[in-house]
MARZA-560805 format. One record per residue (C-alpha): x, y, z; residue in one letter. Coordinates in steps of 0.001 Angstrom, whole numbers, plus 500000, padded with zeros to 6 digits. Layout:
# residues N
XYZa...
END
This chain:
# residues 878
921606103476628102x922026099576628130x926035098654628527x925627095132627101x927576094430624395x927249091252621201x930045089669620577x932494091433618133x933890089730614519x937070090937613825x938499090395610386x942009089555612338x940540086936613877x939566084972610986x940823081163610020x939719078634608146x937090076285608987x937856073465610842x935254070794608677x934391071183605106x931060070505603944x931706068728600036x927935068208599140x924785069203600435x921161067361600062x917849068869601104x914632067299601819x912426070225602487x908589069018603185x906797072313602331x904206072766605030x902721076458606458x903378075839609957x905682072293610299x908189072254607307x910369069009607905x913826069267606465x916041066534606309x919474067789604899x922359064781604241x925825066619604555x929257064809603195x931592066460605498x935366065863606090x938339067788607818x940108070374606477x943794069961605812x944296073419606469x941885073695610307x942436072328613481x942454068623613786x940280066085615942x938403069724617214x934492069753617874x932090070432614844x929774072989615939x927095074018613208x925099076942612949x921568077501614187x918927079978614395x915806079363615972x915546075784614752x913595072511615923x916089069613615682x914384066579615085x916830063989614475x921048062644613942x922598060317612386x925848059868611296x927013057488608496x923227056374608353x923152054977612407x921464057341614560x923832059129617115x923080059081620837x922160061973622803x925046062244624573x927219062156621130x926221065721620347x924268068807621951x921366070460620028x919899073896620795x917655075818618741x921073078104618014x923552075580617017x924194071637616704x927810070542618365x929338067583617937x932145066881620798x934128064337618874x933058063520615164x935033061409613313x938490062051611935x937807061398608598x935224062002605151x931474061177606987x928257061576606140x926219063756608494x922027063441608285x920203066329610191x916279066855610694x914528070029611679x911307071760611511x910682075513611068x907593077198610788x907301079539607440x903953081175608272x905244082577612096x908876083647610078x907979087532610281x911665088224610402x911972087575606497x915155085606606787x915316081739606290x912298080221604894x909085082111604743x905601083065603774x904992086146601640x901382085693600571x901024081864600036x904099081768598198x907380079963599939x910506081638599587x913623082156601349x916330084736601985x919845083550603232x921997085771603098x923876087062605091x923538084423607534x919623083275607122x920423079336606390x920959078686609782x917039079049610365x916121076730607971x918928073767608864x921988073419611244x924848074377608581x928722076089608633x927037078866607612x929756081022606189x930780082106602841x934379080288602491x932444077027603066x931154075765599327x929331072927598168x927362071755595798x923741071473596558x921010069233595422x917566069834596864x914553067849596728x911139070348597382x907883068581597957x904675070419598496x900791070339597828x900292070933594358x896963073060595188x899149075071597385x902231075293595449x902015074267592236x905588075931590894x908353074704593305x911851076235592212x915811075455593400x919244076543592803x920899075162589603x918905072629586766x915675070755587148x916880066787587579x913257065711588046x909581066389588990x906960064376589514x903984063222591966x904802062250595626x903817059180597957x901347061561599602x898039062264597890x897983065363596275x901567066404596602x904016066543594497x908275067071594030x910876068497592272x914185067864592510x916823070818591536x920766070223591044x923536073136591117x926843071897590093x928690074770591123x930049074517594645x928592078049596402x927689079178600211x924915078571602372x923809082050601494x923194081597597860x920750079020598845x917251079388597487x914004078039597127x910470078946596500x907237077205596183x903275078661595246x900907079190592754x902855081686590380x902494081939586477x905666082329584206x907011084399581546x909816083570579938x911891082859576276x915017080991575169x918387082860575390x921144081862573368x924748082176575127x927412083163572781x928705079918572272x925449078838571113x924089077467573874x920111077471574872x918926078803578289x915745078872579592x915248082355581220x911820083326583226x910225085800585120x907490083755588348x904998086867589725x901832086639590870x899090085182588126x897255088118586882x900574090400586603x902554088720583723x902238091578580980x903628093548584062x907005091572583723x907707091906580596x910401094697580948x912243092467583484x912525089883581391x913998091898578425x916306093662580736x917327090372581387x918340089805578230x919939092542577585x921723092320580674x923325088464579791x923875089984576372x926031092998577830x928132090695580231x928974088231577250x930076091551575229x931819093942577599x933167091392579903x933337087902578540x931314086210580865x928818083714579932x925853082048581565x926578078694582835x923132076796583939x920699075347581502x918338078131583472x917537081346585088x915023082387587126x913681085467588600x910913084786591435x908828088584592632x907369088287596085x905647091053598029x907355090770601184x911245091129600889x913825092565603350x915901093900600469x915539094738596881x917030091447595608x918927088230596057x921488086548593514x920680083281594621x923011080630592011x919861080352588979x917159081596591254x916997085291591842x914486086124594640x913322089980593807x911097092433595708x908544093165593510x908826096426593358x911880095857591038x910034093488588650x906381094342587935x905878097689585196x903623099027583566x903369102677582114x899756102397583935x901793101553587884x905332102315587064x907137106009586363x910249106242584294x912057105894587489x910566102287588399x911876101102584696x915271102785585434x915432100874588908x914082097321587459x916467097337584415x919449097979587087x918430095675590246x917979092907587216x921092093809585783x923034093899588835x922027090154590021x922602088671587150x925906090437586886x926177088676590770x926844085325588557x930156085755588044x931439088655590619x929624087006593416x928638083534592996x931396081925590826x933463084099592580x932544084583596040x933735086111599227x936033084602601925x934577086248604656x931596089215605341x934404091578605852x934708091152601959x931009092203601267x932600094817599051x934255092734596988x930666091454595359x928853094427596217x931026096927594985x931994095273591816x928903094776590557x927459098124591690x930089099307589319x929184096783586461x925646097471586475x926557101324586748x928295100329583172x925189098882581777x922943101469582670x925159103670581606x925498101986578026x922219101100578190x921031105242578721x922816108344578804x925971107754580134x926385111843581349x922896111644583164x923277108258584687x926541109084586058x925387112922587659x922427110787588630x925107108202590446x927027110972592076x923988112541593640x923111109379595219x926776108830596604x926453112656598172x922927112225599329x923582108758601075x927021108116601385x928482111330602297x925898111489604656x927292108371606501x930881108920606375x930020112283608307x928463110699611424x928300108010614000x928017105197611375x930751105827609373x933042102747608314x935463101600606051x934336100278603013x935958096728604007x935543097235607665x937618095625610362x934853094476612912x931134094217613173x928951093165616130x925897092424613483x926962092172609472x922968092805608290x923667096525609149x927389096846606931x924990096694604014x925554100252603475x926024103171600986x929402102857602003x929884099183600981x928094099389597866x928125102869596129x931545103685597526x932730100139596837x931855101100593177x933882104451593244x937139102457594000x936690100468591191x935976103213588849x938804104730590651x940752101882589475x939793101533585927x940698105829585509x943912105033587174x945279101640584954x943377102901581423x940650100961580033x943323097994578423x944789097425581376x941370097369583434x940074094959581077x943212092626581715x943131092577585279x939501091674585023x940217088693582949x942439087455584862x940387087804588092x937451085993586228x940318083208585914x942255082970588931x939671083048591685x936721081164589783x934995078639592217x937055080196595208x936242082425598219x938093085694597629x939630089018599195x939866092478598474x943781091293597943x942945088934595826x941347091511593586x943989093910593326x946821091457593083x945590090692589624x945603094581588829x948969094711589891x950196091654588361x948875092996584572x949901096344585223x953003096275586894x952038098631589801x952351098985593209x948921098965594694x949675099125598507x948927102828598685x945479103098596816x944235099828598927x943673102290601437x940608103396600382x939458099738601291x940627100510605281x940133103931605778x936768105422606445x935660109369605642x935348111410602517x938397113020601785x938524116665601334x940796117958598209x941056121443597975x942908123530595150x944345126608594916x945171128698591675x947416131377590061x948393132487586835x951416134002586325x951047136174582800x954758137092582535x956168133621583031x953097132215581312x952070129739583671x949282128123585487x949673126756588655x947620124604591123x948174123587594400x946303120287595729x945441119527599389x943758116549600499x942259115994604078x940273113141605629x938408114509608900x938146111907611999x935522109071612086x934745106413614745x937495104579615540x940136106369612991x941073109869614023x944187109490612187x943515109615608614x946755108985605848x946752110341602723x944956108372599606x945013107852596097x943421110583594481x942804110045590471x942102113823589608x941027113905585294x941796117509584761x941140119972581690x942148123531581137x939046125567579057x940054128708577422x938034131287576794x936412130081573709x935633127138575725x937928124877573859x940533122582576041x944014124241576346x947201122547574776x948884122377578199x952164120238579001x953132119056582841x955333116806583404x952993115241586342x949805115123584424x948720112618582111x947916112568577909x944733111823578636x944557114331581503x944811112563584895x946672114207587670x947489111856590875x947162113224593893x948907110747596139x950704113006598891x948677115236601378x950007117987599256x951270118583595505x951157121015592981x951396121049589523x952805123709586797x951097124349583175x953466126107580881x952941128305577575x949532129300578856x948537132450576898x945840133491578772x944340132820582099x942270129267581650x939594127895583782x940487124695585685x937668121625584951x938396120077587999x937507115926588497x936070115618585493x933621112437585403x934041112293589049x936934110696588833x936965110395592702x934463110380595511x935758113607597202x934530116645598329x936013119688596352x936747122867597282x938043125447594702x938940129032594866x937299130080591782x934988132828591320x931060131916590259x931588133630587097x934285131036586389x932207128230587365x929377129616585145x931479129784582287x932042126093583145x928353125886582979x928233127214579321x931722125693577969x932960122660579181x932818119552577094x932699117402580213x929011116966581212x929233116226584791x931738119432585464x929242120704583566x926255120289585401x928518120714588941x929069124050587952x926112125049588473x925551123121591130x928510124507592855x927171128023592424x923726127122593670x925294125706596970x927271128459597661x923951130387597429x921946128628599143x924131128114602462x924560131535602131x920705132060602530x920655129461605347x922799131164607309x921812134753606538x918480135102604648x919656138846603407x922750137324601733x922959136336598146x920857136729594994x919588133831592446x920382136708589200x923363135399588099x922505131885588595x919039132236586897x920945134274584008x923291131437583602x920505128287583594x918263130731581163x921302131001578495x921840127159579040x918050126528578243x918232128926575267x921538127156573783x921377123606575137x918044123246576703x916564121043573729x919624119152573000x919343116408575845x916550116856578000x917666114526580803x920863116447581263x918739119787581072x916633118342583685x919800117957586245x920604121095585480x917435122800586610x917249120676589799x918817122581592849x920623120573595468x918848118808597657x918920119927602225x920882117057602719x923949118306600633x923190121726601389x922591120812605268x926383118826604515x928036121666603176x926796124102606449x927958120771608852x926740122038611985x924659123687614199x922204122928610917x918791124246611210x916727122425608477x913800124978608617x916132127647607361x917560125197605162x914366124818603512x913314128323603545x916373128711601743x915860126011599053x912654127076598598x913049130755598167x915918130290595311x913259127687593632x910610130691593577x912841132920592530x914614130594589456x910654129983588658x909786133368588746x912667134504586496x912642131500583991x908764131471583925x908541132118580109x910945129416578866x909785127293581373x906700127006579633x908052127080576198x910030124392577590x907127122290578798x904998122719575819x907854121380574078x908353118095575907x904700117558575945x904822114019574126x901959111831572209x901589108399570945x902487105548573283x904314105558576386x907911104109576200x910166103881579119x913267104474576735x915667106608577642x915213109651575105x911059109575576070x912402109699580059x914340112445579472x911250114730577631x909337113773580687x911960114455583054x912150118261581656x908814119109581380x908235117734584936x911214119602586441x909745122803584723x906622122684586260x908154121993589859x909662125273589625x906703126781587957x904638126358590903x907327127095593190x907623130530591662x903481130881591019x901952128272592988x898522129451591888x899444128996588565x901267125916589304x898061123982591021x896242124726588011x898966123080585733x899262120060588060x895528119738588495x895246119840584741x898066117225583602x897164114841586858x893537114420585071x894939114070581690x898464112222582216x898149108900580354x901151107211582445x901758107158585897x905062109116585401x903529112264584672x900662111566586675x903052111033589895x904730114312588549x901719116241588506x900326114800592094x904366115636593984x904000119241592360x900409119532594380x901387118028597689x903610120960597825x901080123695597662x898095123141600396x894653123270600002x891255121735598942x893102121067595567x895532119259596791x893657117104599273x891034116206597231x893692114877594544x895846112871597157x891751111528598358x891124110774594545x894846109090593948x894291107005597247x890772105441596067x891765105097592258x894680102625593161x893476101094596088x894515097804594826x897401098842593754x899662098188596482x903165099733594829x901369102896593786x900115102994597124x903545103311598510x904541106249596179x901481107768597548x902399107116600999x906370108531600447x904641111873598706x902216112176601506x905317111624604231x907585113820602359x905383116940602554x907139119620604586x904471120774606782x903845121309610377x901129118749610136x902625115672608634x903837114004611627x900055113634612101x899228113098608889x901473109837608926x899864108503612130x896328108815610359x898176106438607040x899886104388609673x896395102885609997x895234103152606556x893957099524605629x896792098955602881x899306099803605586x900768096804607823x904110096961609534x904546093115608108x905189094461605045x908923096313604598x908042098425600938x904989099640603432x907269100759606117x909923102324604284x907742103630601860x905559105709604637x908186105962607866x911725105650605937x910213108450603599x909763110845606455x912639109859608478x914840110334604712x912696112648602644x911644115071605391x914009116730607322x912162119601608554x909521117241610071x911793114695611076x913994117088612328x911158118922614415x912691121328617305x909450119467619671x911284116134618856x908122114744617580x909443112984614669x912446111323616545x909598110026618783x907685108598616040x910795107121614085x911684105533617865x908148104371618441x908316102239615197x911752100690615403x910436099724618943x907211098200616940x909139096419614540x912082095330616486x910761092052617955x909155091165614664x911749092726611791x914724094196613244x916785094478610122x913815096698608590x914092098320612072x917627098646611876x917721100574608716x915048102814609798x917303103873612686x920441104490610870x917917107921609594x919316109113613143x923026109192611514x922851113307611209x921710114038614483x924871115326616050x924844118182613030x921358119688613575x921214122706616224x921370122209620081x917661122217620853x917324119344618126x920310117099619450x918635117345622614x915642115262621677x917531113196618983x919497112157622411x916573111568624356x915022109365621339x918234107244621040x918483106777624503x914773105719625073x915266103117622325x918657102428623824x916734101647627192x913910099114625761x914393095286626575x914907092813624459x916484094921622183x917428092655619299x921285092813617536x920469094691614652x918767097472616409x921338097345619800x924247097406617182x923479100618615685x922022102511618705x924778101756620392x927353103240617583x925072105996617130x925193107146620622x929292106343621144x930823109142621974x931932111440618946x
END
């Protein structure tokens, strides 16, 4: 293994800059290969950095062309340029005006950060650091300024040429056949907000008006051809700048916004001030391309950048190490709006599963961090689970723990203390504190401290004395760099259900009206009195916290759960609970356990409930998936028996539940128009999930269902349904369909990557090869990043008995394409390594070649940061 190391950022190190930067102004001469930019900075010292100390501004890969400074150019031997940085030895002690030129190349910019290409169209990606390859800037986030930016191009080339901010101007330029536009944002913000795009692109948009009556100009740029595909972007747009004005005061402040889909995109989105830059995977629907899912995702990216506005871009971070602070808060806020938006039960089980799935995952191996970590060697790869869905917990946790009034005041008064500044994770909670009156030292720990905290409970019930009694445990196992772990704030909503499944009329002195028990010592316990009979505990109801819980109850109590409780999620994690216990059971010892009372207990639900809400009866007939189950065994895991497992209880629940099944499915059959809504989901959502297990329990019968609905589904939702349900069952059937699927939507390139992700996820012996065959399918091109993670992050994620293989051969494959990519994209090659981040769970045999794998990557020159960084902290010792 290499033993070269990047240079670590440690959040104790940081200071403020030295220079501020008060305005920016960008020339950018849009050209495929030799963009000239020309950017005019206003720069002075700051009171609060070192004085008379060099300026050094950031590069990346740049061609300097040019210095001046107060309008006279500067000497060579006033400054030093590199293509990684610009330094001036002794600038001048007072406000100056700094004029740089450079020239990048947008066309040879496979990286995706900075300013590139992404078929014809111009656009750029800065954050976190990506400014620095387009001009020589402080490129850090407690440096704001207000930007104007001038974009010339070739009108034939790119006719629609978009900035940050409001249009000041457009017009035709000196050059023949080019013309400018000239965009002005008069809200100070960071380098990484910075955004621009330029191509041929045609527009749909409307006016907004802003609760005080103002009129915005909002718009949706894809590729011409596609604009009846945008349509549901734009109105969750709307109904996203509606929602913010209603549930949290905040209005839009530009005269317009903009949302800009390009094919080739790094991440899902970009919050860029007035310019959103989107993959376009979460923009372009229809019910002919798109399943219910794709609407769910669109209406929540969109959601979640505008949200970025305010807890992001008005409000900003002072440093990366505060990535949470934006990320996490508005993960939470556009959890909110989905959740108002559709069923708040189902969106929330549908949020917890992800936390477990991803998460969980992370905080159990090599990568594990805090959620505001103290160091990084590369800050592209603390985008994580961790950062965002975990960042969203603690504020949830928050808002359980102060009440919704006293939420809603601390949020106001963050909104008005820290707009236009460069914030911290103190910052935040100070204004908690201050409205509430609480100490918040103790519950900032979840902030520092990595892990997912174990609370476990133990009952009794005491007849004679009449008394229930529960004793609480929490425990936080090591992680990298912490194998001390203190105890944390645990916000435990609580309910005691009787036996006609109505809450109890219990009194403690330690638990709240409204419930909430807080768990804030690494023991307590807690004493119900004048209990009658013995109740069952509904334990973290909502999820109030992002633990794992471990309870001493019986399955019969958790079934009554199952039937009883008025909490949904406790509800559905009932069951849920009962099936895990089953199926690590059957992973462990295949002659253990039986699916009877578990099928008994869904079949009741279906026969009481089943009609009632067919999202939530959805969950509740989806089993949990081999990464929780493969969490809950937590080592020595051998994923082939965790499938057999999984898939044995699915035949058997189809098997058992066969008649209502189909009763079920005939009943969510639907007609008329499609509509993405939620209710018209949720129908689909059953009467898919009831013919998974249908042909897991007769797979004959099954193929002939799927076969039948794929040729008559009249949206791709049920046609996807119907296709996933055959890639499961091999045969002539099944390969003719995926054949069929392939050449229908050929041009198609988004529902060519669900097709590639079904195709990768299929848990055969022969899909490693079957994934080398599509990695030279003519729609497949490692340029792309939906392409690679929709074909090699889906087997790497979605596959675990493949990926997993005991012959190593899908480490080998996962390491031969980081290897590919790492040179051209290593942040897509990055991510597709952290799939490694289980390894040291699975059985001997397996960690063997998981080893080898890391270590031949490990071994490569030229290994780039990104990919160094985490191969590095994968292979540290445990």
């Amino acid at each position: 293994m290499r033993t070269d190391t990047q240079t670590i950022t440690r959040l104790e190190d940081y200071r403020p800059t030295d220079y501020l930067i008060d305005t920016v102004e960008l020339d950018i001469q849009l050209d495929p290969a030799a963009t000239r930019i020309r950017s005019v900075l206003q720069i002075r010292p700051n009171p609060l950095g070192v004085k008379a100390v060099p300026l050094v501004l950031d590069g990346d890969e740049l061609m300097f062309r040019g210095l001046w400074i107060d309008d006279e150019p500067a000497s060579a031997d006033v400054y030093e340029a590199t293509p990684q940085g610009l330094t001036i030895a002794h600038p001048p002690g007072r406000p100056f005006r700094l004029t740089i030129d450079t020239e990048v190349n947008p066309s040879a910019n496979t990286k995706l950060m900075g300013l590139y290409r992404s078929n014809g169209v111009y656009c750029t990606q800065c954050e976190a650091d990506g400014f620095r390859r387009i001009s020589y800037l402080l490129d850090r986030p407690d440096v704001l300024s207000v930007y104007t930016t001038r974009i010339e191009a070739s009108r034939d080339e790119a006719p629609v040429l978009l900035g940050n901010g409001n249009l000041r101007e457009r017009g035709e330029a000196e050059a023949a056949g080019r013309h400018f536009a000239v965009w002005h944002d008069p809200h100070p913000k960071p380098a990484y907000l910075f955004a621009v795009v330029g191509g041929n692109l045609a527009r749909t948009g409307k006016t907004f008006r802003t609760m005080s009556g103002r009129a915005v100009e909002i718009a949706i740029y894809v590729e011409p051809g596609k604009e009846e595909r945008s349509h549901y972007a734009l109105d969750a747009l709307e109904r996203s700048m509606r929602w913010d004005e209603r549930v949290f005061g905040r209005e839009y402040d530009l005269d317009v916004f903009n949302v800009v889909a390009v094919s080739d995109f790094n991440m899902g989105a970009m919050e860029n001030k007035g310019l959103n830059i989107f993959n376009d995977k979460y923009v372009l629907a229809s019910p002919e391309t798109a399943t219910d899912a794709d609407y769910a995702n669109i209406e929540a990216v969109i959601a979640h950048e505008y949200f970025h506005n305010w807890t992001g871009n008005r409000i900003t971070c002072r440093d990366w190490f505060q990535l949470c602070l934006k990320e996490g808060l508005t993960v939470f806020r556009d959890q909110e709006f989905s959740s108002d938006e559709r069923s708040r039960a189902v969106h929330r089980i549908g949020e917890v599963r992800t936390l477990r799935a991803r998460q969980f995952t992370e905080d159990a191996g090599p990568l594990a961090h805090p959620v505001r970590p103290t160091r990084y060697r590369e800050i592209n790869n603390f985008y994580t689970a961790t950062v965002y869905e975990k960042g969203a917990e603690i504020v949830r946790m928050l808002k359980v723990l102060l009440g919704e009034a006293e939420f809603a005041r601390g949020m106001d008064l963050y909104f008005e203390r820290c707009d236009g500044t460069a914030a911290t994770v103190e910052d935040f909670l100070g204004c908690f504190a201050e409205v509430s009156g609480r100490d918040l030292r103790h519950f900032q720990r979840w902030y520092e401290q990595a892990g997912t905290p174990t609370v476990s409970v133990q009952t009794a019930y005491d007849p004679v004395a009449r008394t229930y009694r529960m004793e609480f445990r929490q425990e936080t196992p090591p992680t990298p760099g912490q194998p001390e772990k203190s105890p944390l704030v645990v916000p435990v909503l609580l309910g005691l259900v009787g036996e006609d499944g109505q809450l109890l009329e219990a009194s403690s002195n330690k638990v709240r009206e409204d419930g909430l028990f807080v768990l804030e010592t690494k023991a307590e316990s807690i004493t119900f009195e004048g209990i009658d009979s013995r109740p069952v505990p509904s334990l973290l109801r909502g999820f109030s916290a992002p633990v794992r819980l471990e309870l001493d109850l019986p399955d019969s109590d958790l079934l009554a759960l199952l039937r009883h409780d008025r909490d949904p999620f406790n509800r559905w994690q009932s069951a849920q609970t009962v099936a895990l216990r089953l199926l690590t059971s059957l992973a462990e010892a295949p002659a253990n356990g039986s699916s009877a009372e578990l099928a008994d207990a869904i079949g009741t639900f279906l026969d009481r409930s089943g009609l009632e809400d067919p999202a939530f009866a959805a969950m509740i007939l989806a089993l949990p998936g081999e990464t929780e189950i493969a969490q809950e065994i937590g080592r020595d895991v051998d994923p082939d028996a965790v499938h057999a497992a999984r898939q044995r209880v699915k035949a058997e629940l189809g098997r058992s539940l066969a008649p209502r099944l189909r009763d079920l499915r005939a009943a969510m059959r639907g007609s008329g128009a499609y509509s993405p809504d939620a209710a018209s989901a949720g129908r689909r959502a059953l009467g898919n999930a009831a013919l998974d297990l249908i042909a897991a329990g007769d797979p004959g019968e099954g193929e002939r269902l799927a076969a039948a609905q794929l040729e008559q589904a009249t949206n791709m939702t049920d046609r996807l349904a119907a296709l996933a349900t055959l890639s499961l069952i091999p045969g002539q059937t099944r390969e003719a369909a995926l054949t069929r699927f392939g050449d229908s939507y050929a041009a198609e390139p988004l529902v060519l990557d669900k097709w590639f992700a079904l195709q990768a996820a299929i848990p055969e012996e022969g899909t490693p090869g079957r994934v080398r065959a599509l990695m030279t399918h003519p729609a497949f091109a490692y340029s792309n990043p939906n392409r690679v993670r929709s074909l090699i992050g889906s087997f790497a994620m979605a596959n675990p008995t493949q990926f997993h293989r005991e012959d190593g051969t899908g480490y080998a494959l996962l390491a031969e394409t980081v290897l590919a990519l790492n040179g051209t994209n290593p942040q897509i090659a990055a991510r597709l390594l952290t799939s490694f981040g289980t390894w040291r769970t699975v059985t001997a045999a397996r960690r063997a070649q998981a080893r080898s794998a890391l270590e031949h990557i490990a071994a490569a020159p030229a290994l780039s940061p990104d990919v160094l960084d985490i191969v590095q902290r994968s292979l540290a010792p445990a």
